[in-house]
C-alpha positions in Angstrom: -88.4 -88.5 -0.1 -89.3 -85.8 -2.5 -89.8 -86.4 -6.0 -90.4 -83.9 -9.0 -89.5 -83.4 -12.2 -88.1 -80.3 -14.6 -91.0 -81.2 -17.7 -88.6 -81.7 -20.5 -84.8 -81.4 -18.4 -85.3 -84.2 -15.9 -87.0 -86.4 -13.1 -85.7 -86.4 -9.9 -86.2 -88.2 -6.6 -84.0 -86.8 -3.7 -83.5 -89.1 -0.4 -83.4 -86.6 3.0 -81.8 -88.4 6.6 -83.6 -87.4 10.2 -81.7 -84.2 9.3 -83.5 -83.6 6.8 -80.4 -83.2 4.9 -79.8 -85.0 1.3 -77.9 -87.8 0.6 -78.9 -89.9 -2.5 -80.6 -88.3 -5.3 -82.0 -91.0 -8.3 -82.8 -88.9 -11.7 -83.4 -90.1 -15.3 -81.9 -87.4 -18.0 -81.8 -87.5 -21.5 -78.8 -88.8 -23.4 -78.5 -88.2 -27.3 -76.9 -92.0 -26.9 -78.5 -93.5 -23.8 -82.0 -92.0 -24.1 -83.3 -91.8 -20.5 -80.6 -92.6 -18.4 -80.6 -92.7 -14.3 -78.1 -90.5 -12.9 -77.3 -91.3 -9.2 -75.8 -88.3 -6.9 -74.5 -89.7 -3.7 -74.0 -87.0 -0.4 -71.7 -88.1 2.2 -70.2 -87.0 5.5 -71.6 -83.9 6.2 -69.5 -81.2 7.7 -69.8 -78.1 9.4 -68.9 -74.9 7.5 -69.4 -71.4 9.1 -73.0 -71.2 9.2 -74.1 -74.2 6.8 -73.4 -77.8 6.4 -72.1 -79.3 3.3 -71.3 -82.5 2.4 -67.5 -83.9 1.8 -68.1 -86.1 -0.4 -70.3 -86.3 -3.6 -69.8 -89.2 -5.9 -72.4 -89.6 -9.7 -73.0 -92.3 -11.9 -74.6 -92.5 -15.0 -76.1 -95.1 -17.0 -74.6 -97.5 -14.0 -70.9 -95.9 -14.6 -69.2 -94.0 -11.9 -68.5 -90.4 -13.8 -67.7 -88.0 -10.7 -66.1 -88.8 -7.1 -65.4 -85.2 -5.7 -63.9 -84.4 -2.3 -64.8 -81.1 -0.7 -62.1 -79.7 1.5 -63.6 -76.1 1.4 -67.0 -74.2 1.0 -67.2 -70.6 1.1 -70.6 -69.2 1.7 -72.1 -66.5 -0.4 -68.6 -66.5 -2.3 -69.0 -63.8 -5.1 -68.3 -65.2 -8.0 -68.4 -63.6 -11.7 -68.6 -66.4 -14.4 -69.4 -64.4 -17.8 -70.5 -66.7 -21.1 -67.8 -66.7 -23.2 -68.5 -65.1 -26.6 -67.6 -68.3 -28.6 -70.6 -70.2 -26.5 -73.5 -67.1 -26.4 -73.2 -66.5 -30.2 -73.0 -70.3 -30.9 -74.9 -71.5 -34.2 -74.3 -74.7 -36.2 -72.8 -74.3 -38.7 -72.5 -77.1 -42.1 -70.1 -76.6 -44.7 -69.0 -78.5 -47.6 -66.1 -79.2 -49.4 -65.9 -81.2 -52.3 -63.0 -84.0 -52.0 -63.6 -86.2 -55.0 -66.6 -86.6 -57.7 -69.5 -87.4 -55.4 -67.4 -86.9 -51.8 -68.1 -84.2 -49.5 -66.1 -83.2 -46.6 -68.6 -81.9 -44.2 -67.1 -79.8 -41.7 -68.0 -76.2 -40.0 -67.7 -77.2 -36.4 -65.7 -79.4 -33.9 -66.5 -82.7 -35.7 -67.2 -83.6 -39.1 -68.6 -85.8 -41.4 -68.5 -87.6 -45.1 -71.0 -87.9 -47.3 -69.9 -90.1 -50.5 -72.7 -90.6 -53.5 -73.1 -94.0 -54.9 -75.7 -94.4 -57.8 -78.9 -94.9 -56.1 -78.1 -94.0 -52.0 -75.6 -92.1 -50.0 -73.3 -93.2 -47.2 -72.2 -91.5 -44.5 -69.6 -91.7 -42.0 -70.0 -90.4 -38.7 -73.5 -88.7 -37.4 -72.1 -87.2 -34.2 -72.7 -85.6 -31.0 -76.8 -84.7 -31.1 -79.8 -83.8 -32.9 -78.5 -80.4 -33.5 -75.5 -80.7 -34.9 -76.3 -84.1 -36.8 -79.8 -83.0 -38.4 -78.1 -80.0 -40.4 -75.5 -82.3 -41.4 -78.0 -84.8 -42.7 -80.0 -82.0 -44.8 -76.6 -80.6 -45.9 -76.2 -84.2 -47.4 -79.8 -84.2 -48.7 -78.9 -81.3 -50.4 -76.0 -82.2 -51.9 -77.4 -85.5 -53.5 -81.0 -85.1 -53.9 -83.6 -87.3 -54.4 -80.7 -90.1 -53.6 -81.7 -92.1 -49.5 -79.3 -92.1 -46.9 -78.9 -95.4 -46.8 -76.1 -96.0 -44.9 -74.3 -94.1 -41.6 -71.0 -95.5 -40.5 -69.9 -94.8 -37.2 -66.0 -94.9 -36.6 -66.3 -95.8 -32.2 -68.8 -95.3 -29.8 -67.5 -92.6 -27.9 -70.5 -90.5 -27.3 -69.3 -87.5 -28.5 -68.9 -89.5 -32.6 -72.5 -91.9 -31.6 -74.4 -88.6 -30.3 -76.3 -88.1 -33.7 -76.9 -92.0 -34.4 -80.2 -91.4 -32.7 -81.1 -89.1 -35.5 -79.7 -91.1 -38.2 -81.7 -93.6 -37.7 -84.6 -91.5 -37.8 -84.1 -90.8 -41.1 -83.9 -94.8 -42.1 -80.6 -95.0 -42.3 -78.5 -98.6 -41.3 -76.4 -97.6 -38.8 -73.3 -99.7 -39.8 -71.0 -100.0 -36.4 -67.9 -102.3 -35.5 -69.3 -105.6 -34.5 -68.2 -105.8 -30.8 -70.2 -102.6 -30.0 -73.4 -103.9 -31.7 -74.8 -106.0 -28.8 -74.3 -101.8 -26.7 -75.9 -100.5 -29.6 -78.8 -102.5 -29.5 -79.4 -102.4 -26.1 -79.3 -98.3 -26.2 -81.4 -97.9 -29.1 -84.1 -99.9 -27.5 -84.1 -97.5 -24.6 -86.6 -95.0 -24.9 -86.1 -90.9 -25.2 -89.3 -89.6 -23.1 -88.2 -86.9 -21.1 -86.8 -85.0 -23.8 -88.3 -86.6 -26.9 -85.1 -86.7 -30.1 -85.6 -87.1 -33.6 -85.4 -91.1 -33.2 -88.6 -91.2 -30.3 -90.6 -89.0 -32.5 -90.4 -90.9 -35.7 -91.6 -94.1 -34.1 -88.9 -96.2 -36.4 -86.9 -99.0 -35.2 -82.9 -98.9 -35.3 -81.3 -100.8 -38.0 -77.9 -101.5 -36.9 -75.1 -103.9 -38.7 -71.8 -105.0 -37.2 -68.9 -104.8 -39.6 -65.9 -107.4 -38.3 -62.2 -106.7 -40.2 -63.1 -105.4 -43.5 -66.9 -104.6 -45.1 -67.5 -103.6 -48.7 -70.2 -101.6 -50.1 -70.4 -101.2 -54.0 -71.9 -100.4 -57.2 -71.3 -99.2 -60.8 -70.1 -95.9 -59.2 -67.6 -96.8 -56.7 -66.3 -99.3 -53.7 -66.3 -98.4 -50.6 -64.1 -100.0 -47.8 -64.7 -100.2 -44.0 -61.9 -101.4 -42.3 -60.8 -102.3 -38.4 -58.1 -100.2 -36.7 -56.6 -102.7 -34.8 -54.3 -102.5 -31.2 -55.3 -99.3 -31.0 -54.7 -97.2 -27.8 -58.2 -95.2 -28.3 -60.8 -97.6 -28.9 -60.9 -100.9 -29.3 -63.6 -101.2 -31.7 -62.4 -98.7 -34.2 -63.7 -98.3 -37.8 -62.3 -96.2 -41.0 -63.4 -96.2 -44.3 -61.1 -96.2 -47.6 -62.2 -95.2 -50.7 -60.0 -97.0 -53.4 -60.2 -95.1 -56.7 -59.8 -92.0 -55.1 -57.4 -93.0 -52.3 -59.1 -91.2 -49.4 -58.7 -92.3 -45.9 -61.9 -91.0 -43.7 -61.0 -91.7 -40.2 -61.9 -90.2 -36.7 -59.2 -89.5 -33.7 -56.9 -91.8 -35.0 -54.9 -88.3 -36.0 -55.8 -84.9 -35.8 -53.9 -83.1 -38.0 -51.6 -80.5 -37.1 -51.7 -76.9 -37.4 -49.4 -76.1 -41.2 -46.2 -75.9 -40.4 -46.6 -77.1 -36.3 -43.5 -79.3 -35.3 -43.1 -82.5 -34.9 -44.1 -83.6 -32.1 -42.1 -85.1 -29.0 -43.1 -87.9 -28.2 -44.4 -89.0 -31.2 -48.7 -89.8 -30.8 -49.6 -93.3 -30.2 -52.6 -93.0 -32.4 -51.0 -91.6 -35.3 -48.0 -94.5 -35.2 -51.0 -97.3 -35.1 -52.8 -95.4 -38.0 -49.9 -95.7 -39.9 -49.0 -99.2 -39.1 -52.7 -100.3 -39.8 -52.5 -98.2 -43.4 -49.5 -100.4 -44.3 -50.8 -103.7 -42.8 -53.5 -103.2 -44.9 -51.2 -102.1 -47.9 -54.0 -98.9 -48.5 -52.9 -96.5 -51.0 -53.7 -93.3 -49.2 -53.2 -89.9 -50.9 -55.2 -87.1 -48.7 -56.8 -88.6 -45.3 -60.4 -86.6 -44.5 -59.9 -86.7 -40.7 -63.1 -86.5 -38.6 -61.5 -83.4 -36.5 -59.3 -80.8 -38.3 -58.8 -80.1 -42.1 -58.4 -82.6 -45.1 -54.2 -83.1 -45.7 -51.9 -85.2 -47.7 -50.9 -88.6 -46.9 -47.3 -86.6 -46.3 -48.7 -84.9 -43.3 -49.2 -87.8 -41.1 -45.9 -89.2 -42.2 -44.4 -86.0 -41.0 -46.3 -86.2 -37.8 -45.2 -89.7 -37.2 -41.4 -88.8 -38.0 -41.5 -90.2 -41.2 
């Protein structure tokens, strides 16, 4: 066995037969969800390729989940290979801007995913912290901005896909309740709890605690200024526990892969999306006067564009 570690990346133990080739590797990574989380590299059936031997077979799992299985049918030796960074990923910068949707609502977009920040009279609320530190702690100091002096006191997170929980960690290094669908509390919990030593995130290096709250069909939160609604997405086909928020007196709908709008003026699509058909059901279930829908990906629209979408 040989064990050694990349300060900062990972720690890695790697497993060698009478061969001395390897076949099990046991790592711990970081994970902007997970914290430290073992990663497990199987090598398998070793084969005979020109003047090396590679392995056939190379199966991962992380966090106790399978996530790769691969099957090697060829290896070329000293293959040359050009792989040049695209330009989109070597000039890469975060990038937060915001766009005013109501009195006290900002659509906080600049990037792949987005968020909402709505003011109430003493705190702020926001839905969705995503992906990591570095996209989510701009994002929260874009907020800041916006409403000084008032806490975060709330984050909602819509499903605990990583790529929408990825900047939970850091919310929660600000103080902020982490307010999540109920049924993915007890995963919450148990992730939060997990320490982030390897590569130390917001969250590890502010010593707090995670506050998390499990909303069940429908929470309120509410003052003088406003009501805010957090409601289930039932049956749908992309998460089970699915959250939106609704904001009444304005009639925005915030919601997160449920739709993605369309480009303007894109056809209608054939077949029609699953996801959008349940959004729509769910809206009129829960007889929610929608006017423009702040989706987590894409650009604000009407109410008339997801009707469109669904052949409406």
């Amino acid at each position: 066995m040989v064990s050694f570690t990349d300060q900062g990346r990972y720690s890695a133990r790697a497993y060698l037969n009478e061969d001395y080739l390897v076949e099990r590797v046991e790592s711990r990574m970081p994970n902007p969800v997970l914290g430290d989380t073992a990663v497990v590299t199987t090598y398998e059936n070793y084969r005979q390729h020109g003047p090396i031997r590679f392995p056939s077979r190379i199966r991962q799992s992380a966090g106790g989940f399978p996530v790769l299985d691969l099957e090697v049918k060829e290896v070329q030796p000293n293959a040359a290979v050009d792989l040049p960074v695209p330009a989109s990923v070597s000039a890469f910068a975060e990038r937060v801007t915001s766009e005013k949707a109501a009195d006290g609502v900002w659509y906080l977009a600049g990037a792949s995913h987005h968020s909402v920040a709505i003011e109430m009279k003493d705190y702020v609320i926001v839905v969705e912290s995503p992906l990591y530190d570095g996209r989510a702690s701009p994002m929260l100091a874009e907020v800041k901005k916006l409403a000084p002096g008032k806490p975060i006191r709330y984050v909602v997170n819509s499903h605990s896909h990583f790529d929408h929980a990825g900047g939970l960690r850091t919310a929660a290094a600000e103080g902020a309740t982490l307010i999540v669908h109920r049924q993915s509390k007890p995963f919450y919990d148990k992730a939060f709890a997990n320490p982030n030593r390897i590569s130390p995130d917001a969250f590890a290096r502010s010593g707090r605690k995670a506050k998390v709250v499990g909303a069940g069909e429908k929470m309120v939160l509410k003052d003088a200024t406003r009501t805010v609604e957090i409601h289930h997405i039932k049956d749908s086909v992309h998460a089970v526990p699915f959250l939106m928020v609704y904001l009444p007196k304005e009639r925005l709908l915030v919601e997160a892969d449920a739709y993605t709008p369309l480009a303007p003026n894109a056809p209608v699509p054939s077949p029609v999306n699953a996801n959008n058909v349940n959004l729509v059901q769910n809206i009129e279930r829960l007889k929610l006067s929608v006017d423009r829908i702040l989706p987590l990906h894409g650009r604000i629209v009407p109410m008339s564009e997801l009707n469109r979408t669904v052949g409406r």
